[in-house]
Structures are given as structure tokens and as C-alpha cells.
N, C-alpha and C positions, 0 to 999 in steps of 0.2 A: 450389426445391431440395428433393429428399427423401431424407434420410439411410435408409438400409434396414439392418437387418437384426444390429442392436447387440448383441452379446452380453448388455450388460447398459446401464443407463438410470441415472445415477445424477443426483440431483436438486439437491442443494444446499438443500433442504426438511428438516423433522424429522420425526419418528415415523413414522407407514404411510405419509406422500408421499415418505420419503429416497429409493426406488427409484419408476420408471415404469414398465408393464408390456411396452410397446415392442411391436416391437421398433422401428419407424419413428417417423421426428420430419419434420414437413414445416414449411417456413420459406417465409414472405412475405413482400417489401415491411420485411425487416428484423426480422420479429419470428416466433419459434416458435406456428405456429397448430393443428396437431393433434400428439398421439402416441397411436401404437396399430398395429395393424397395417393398413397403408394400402397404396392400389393407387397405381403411378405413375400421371399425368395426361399424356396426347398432351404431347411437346416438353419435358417435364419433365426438370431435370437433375437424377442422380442419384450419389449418393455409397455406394459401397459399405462397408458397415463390419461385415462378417461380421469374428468372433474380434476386432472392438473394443469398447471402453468410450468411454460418453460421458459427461462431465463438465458440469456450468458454466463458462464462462472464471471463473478466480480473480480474484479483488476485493483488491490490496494497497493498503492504507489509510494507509500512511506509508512513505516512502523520501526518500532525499534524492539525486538523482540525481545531482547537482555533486561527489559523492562518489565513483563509479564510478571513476577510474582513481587512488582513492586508496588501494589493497586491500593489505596486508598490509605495511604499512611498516615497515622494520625496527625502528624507536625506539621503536612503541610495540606490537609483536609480545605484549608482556607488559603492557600496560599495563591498569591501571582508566580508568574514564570522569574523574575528576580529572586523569588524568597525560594522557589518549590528547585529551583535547580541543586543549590548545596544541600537540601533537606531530602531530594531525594535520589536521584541519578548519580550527585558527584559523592551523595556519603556511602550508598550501596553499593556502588563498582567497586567498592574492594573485595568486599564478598562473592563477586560472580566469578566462580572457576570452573572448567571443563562440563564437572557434572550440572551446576547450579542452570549456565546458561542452557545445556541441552532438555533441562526438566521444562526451564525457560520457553525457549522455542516451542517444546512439544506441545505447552499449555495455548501460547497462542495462534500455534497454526490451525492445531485444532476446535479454537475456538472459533476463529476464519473460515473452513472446511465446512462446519456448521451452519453457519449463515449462507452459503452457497459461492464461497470465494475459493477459485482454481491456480491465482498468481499473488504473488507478493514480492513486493519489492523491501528489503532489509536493510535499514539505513543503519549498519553496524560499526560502533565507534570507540570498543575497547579493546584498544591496541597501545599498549605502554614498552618500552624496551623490556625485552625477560621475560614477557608475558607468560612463558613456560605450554601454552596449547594456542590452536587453530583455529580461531570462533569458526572464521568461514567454512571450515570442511567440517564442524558441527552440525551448524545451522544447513547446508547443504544437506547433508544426512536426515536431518531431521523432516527436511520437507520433504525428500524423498520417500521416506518409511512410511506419508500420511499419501503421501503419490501428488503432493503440489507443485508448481513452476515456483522458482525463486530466483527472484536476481541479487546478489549479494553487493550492497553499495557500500563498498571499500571503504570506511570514514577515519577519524583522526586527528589529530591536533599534531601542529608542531611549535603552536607557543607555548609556555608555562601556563599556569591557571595561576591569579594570583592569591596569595593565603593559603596553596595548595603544594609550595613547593617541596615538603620534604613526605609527598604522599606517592610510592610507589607508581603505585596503581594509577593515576594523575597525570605521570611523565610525559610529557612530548617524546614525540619520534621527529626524528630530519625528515624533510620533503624528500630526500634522495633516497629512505629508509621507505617510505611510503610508495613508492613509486614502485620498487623493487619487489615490493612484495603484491603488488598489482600485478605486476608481469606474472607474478610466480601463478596467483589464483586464476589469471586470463589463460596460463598455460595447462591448466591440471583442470579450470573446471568449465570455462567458456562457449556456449555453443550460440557462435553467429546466425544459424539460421533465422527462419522467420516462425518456428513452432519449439524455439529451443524452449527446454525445460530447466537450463541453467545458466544465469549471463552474472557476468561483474560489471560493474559499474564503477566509477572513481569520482570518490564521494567527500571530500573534508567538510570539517562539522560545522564551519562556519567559516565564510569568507573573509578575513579581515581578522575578526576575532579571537581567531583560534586556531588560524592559519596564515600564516605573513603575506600581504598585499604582493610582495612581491615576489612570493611565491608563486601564485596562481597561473600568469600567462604560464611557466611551466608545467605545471600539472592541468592546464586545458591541452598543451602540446602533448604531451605523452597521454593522456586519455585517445585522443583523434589519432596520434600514430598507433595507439591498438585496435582503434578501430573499436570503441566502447564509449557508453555514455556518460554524463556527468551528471552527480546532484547535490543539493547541500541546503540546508537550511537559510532563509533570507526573509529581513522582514518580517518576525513573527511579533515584536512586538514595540511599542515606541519608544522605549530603551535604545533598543540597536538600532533603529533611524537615527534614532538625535547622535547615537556615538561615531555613527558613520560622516553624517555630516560633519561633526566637528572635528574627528581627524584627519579626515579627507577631504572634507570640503567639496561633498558631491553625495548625492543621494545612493544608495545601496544598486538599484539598478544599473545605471551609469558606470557605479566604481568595477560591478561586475562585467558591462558590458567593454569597456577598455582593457580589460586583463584577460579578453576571451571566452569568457563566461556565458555567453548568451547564443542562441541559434535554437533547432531543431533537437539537437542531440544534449541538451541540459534541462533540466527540470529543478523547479526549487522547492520546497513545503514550505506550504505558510502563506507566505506574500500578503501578511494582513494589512498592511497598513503600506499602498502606493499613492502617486499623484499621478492625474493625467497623463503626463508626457511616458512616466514607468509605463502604465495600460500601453499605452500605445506602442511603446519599443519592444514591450514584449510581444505583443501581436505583431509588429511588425517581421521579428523576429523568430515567431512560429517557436517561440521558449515553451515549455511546459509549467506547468504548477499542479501540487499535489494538497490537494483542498484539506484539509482536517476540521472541516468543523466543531466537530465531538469534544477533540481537545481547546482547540481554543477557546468554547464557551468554559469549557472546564478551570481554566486557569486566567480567564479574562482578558487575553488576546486581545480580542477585536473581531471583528467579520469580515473576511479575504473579499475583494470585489471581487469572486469569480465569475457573476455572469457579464460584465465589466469585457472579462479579459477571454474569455470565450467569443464574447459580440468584436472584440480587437480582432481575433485571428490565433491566438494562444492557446496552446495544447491545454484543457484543462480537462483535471483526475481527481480524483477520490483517495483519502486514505484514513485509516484510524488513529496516528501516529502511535507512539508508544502508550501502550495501557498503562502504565503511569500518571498521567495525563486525561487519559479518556478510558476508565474504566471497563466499557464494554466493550470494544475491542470488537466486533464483528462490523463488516462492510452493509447489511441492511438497516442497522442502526444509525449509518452516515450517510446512507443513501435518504433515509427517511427523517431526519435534523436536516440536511441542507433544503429541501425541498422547506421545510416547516420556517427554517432558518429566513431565509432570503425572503421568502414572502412578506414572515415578518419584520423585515428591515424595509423591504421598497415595495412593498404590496404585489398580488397576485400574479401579477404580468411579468417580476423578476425574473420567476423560473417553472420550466413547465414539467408536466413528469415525464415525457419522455427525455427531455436535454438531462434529466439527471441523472436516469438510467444508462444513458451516451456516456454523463462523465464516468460513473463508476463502471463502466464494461468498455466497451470501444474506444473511449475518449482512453482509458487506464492503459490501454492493449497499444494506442500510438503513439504515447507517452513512451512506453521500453520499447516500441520497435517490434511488436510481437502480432503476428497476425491471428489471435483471438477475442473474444471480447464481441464478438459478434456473432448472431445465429443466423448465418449465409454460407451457402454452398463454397468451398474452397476451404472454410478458416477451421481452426482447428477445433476438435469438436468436446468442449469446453461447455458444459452442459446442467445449469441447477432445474429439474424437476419438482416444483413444489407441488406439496401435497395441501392443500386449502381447508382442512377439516379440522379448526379451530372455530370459536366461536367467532370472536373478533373477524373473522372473515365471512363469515354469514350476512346473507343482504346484499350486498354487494351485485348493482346491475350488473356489473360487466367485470370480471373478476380478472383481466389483465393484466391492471396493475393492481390486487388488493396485495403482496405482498410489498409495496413501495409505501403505499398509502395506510395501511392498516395498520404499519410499527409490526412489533415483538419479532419474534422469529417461525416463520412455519416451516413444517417438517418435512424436509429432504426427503421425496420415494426414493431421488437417484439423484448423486451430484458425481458427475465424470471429468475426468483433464487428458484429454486429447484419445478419451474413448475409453479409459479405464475408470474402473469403479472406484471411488473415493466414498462417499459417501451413501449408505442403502436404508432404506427405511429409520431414516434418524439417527443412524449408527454408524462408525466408521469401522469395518468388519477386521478384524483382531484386535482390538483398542479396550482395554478394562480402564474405563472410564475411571472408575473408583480406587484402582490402583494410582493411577495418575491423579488424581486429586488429593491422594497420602503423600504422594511424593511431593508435590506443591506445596504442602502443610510443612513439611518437614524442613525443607527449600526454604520457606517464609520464616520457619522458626531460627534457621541457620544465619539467617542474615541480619535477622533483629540483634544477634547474641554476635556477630561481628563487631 
């Protein structure tokens, strides 16, 4: 395949790499192997992309997909994350079975696909004893059939939830139950390399919380002897500060960094609400964070110091979290709130467009360990071609970044994941849109009446 003739190359790299000189990208065997200007090859297929831009497929690093047809519910339209959790995530997991969650997924992968996002990472967290089906080999399937990267982040509880305990659906699993069934997905669906198209991850849903303290240094140990990463939710809002402190008597970072918690190979969402010394151990520590802005203004959070922990030395990414939370659910919409976001907390000089486009592509891509997320010879050739011929894009001196800066969504010629065709002319080629949006209806009617 040889992409010709790009208006503009944009990288997903920092400083002089953010742009490529282009105006051609030639793709192998899966992976981008020249750019520059290049002659086609006898039989070569060719992709015309005069008056486009080219991107990296976007990298979202936390979502909860079982969440997708749980979007704007009236009860907790106004709610904080104290109120909006039993009102919406812990009263609908009863209703999500087999089919619900695969209607689930397909709605938000696909709406992912759309915005020009190629990975996802799935912070999946409904597992009860008896569960009766496989979320994971679902949700695996399902990004498959749209042809996206997924990492499945194994999640969990193994305390009770309190005022929940004679709710099925609700139950705790043992750490030893959890573990086991980690082995089992690393063994049937895991692929180590550095272009896998499918990793597990081991993920409980909250450190402390919802997972016993003293659980953890083990479940960091058996993550590292599989040779897999770790993530979990931390910090998202000043609730879980203060309860950490007062029963541990130590700041969230800290409690995590003594139980193994911290390094390279863990990532947390959220991290809204750190103190100095947190920034810095995290940087120190080359940890990850999975930014959600979208949602946190949604539910009133706070604002993550990510450029904070980026200037530390701290893996930082992008993500939608679950569309429960953050309705639109696409990665250009979080690419273009943070950017909007941070400026207007600390003014202009916070965040520039390219470091954002870093977070949500490359910066997402070294988060899991994956070598895409970048548009450089070698990485895998993970590809959004936008098409610019909206209006909202018009004017526009220099049109490299007018899909960052512009907001809404423009339209896909071509979105690839490691040289296959995902997305074509706006469409994802077998997909009845419309079919799929009855089923979502039906999904939504289902769960109301649970």
C-alpha cells in the first residue's frame, strides 16, 4: 500500500519529529516502512490522499465498555462520582449478560474506529462467582470483527461493596480466583510482542477499596511473573484521598508504591487529585496515567495535573473512560478538551498541540508497551487519513493540526491497524450502522426494565 500525496504528516512524536516531510507513507507486511516522496512499485495499491491529513491511530488507555449503552441516565444527569456510581454502573451490572455486553462493546468500539482510534485498552470489571459467560473472549471478539488492538485489563473486586451484599451480580471473587483466571486469558489470548493485536493486563478496580491492601504486593507479583501489565483506577476523586489517608495513614501513591504498585509496567486513570511529592514519585518511577478528562469534567472530578506529570518523567495517555461518565466516547473529543482544558486552568504555556497529540498516540502506544502510535518507519502501520472537507475546517492556514483544534469529527478516507482496512470513506465496510443502533435501543430498553 502507498499512501500518496498527504497534505500534511502528522507524527505522534515530539519536538522536529511531530511532522514528516511526506508527502508519501509506504506500508508492508503490516508495518510503515518508508515516508518521503516515493514512486509507486508495478501492482502497488494506492491510496490517494491529496487535501488530507494523516494521523496515528489514537491509543485509548482506559474505557469500560460494559458501560456504552449506559449514557446519560436520567438519575444521575447531575450527579458526582459518590452519587453517579450506585445510580448507574453498580445498579445496571445486573442486566449486562453475554449479549447485552457484546451489543456493548460493538457500540463503543465502533464509535472509537470513527474518531480514528486503532487500540483500546478495556478496564473490565464484571466478574462475580457464577458469572455463567466470558466478558473477555466477548470483548476480544468484538474488536476483532471491527479489526482493532485490545488489551483486556482483567479487573475485580475481592471486598464486598457495602449495602450490596445480598446482590448477585455485586459478589466478590478471592485474589486467588482472580489470579487464576488471569493465567487462563494470558494463556488463550496474550500476545507479547511489540505489534500484538491482543494483551491482558491485571487490573483490580481499586486499590484498597475494593481490593484488600494486603492483597496487592501479590497480585503485582503474579502480574510481573506473567510477564503483563498492571492498572487500576487511583485518585479520581477527594473521597478516595481522604479514605486512604485515614485508613492508612498515607497518601494513595505511597500506599501503592509499597505494595508494588508502581514502575514502568502500571498505569493508573484518573490521578486527579496528587501532591508534589506523588508528581514526583511517579516520574521518578516512569508510572503511567490514563488522562480522562471528558469524564471527569462530567462528574466533577477535578483536573489530573497531567502536564505536571509528563514535565516529572511519567508515562502520560489519553482516554475516554467509560461513556457512562463521558458521553462521547471518541478519542478526538479528548484529544481536543484536554488541549482546551489545561489551558484553561494554567494558561496557554500548560499544553501545546503537539504534547497532546504525543499523549493520545505515542505517549498511549508506551503506556501498553506497543510499538505504534507513531507515524515512523519501523512501528506498525496504524493509520487515521482524514478527510478535511467540513466546514469547521475551512480557513485553516495550515491544516496539520485542524483536526485537534477544530473539535467535532472529520471524516475517515482511510483508518488502518497494522495495514488493514478498518475504516473507508466514513464507513466501516460490513457494518449496518442502523441495525446496530436498533439493537442499542433494544439493549437500553432491556436494562431500564431490569
Amino acid at each position: 500500500m502507498l499512501i500518496r500525496n498527504a497534505h500534511a504528516i502528522v507524527t505522534g512524536l515530539r519536538g522536529e519529529d511531530a511532522r514528516a516531510a511526506g508527502p508519501d507513507i509506504r506500508v508492508e507486511d503490516e508495518v510503515i516502512r518508508e515516508i518521503g516522496k516515493l514512486e509507486p512499485r508495478p501492482g502497488e495499491e494506492q491510496l490517494d490522499a491529496t487535501d488530507c491529513v494523516v494521523y496515528p491511530g489514537w491509543v485509548c488507555t482506559h474505557h469500560h465498555l460494559f458501560q456504552t449503552l449506559m449514557k446519560g441516565v436520567p438519575e444521575a444527569l447531575d450527579a458526582a462520582l459518590p452519587e453517579w456510581l450506585p445510580r448507574v454502573p453498580w445498579t445496571y451490572r445486573r442486566g449486562i449478560d453475554a449479549k447485552t455486553l457484546e451489543t456493548a462493546a460493538r457500540v463503543g468500539l465502533v464509535e472509537l474506529a470513527l474518531s480514528g482510534c486503532t487500540t483500546v485498552a478495556d478496564h473490565h470489571y464484571v466478574y462475580y462467582p457464577g458469572i455463567g459467560f466470558d466478558g473477555a473472549a466477548i470483548l476480544f471478539e468484538a474488536a476483532e470483527r471491527i479489526g482493532l488492538r485490545l488489551t483486556l485489563c482483567r479487573g475485580g473486586s475481592t471486598k464486598p461493596l457495602p449495602g450490596y451484599e445480598s446482590a448477585d451480580y455485586l459478589q466478590p471473587e478471592t485474589a486467588d480466583a482472580m489470579v487464576a483466571d488471569v493465567e487462563r486469558l494470558v494463556s488463550r489470548f496474550h500476545e507479547p510482542g511489540e505489534y500484538a493485536r491482543r494483551r491482558v493486563a491485571l487490573a483490580p478496580t481499586t486499590p484498597g477499596h475494593r481490593v484488600r491492601a494486603e492483597e496487592m504486593p501479590g497480585l503485582a507479583q503474579a502480574a510481573r511473573r506473567l510477564g503483563i501489565r498492571m492498572h487500576t483506577h487511583l485518585s479520581e476523586d477527594v473521597g478516595f484521598v481522604q479514605w486512604v489517608e485515614e485508613t492508612y495513614r498515607q497518601r494513595p501513591v505511597d500506599f501503592c508504591a509499597e505494595r508494588g504498585w508502581l514502575g514502568p509496567d502500571v498505569w493508573f486513570a484518573h490521578l486527579c487529585h496528587l501532591d508534589e511529592h506523588e508528581i514526583a514519585l511517579l516520574g521518578r518511577t516512569r508510572t503511567g496515567m490514563a488522562h480522562c478528562p471528558g469524564s471527569n469534567c462530567r462528574i466533577g472530578s477535578g483536573i489530573a495535573p497531567a502536564p505536571q506529570l509528563a514535565a516529572a518523567g511519567a508515562q502520560v495517555s489519553l482516554a475516554v473512560d467509560g461513556t457512562a461518565s463521558n458521553e462521547p466516547g471518541d478519542m478526538l473529543a479528548e484529544v481536543h478538551l484536554a488541549l482546551y482544558l489545561h489551558r484553561a486552568a494554567q494558561g496557554v504555556g500548560a499544553l501545546g498541540v503537539q504534547e497532546v497529540v504525543h499523549w493520545g498516540s505515542q505517549g498511549g502506544a508506551q503506556v501498553l508497551g506497543l510499538r505504534t502510535g507513531a507515524v515512523k518507519a519501523g512501528f506498525a502501520a496504524d493509520l487515521a487519513v482524514y478527510s478535511l472537507d467540513e466546514p469547521r475546517y475551512f480557513g485553516f492556514h495550515d491544516l496539520a493540526f485542524a483536526p485537534v483544534l477544530g473539535g467535532g469529527r472529520p471524516r475517515l478516507r482511510r483508518l488502518m491497524c497494522g495495514g488493514r482496512t478498518v475504516v473507508e470513506r466514513g464507513e466501516i465496510p460490513g457494518l449496518d450502522l442502523g441495525e446496530l443502533g436498533a439493537r442499542a435501543r433494544r439493549a437500553v430498553a432491556q436494562l431500564r426494565a431490569v
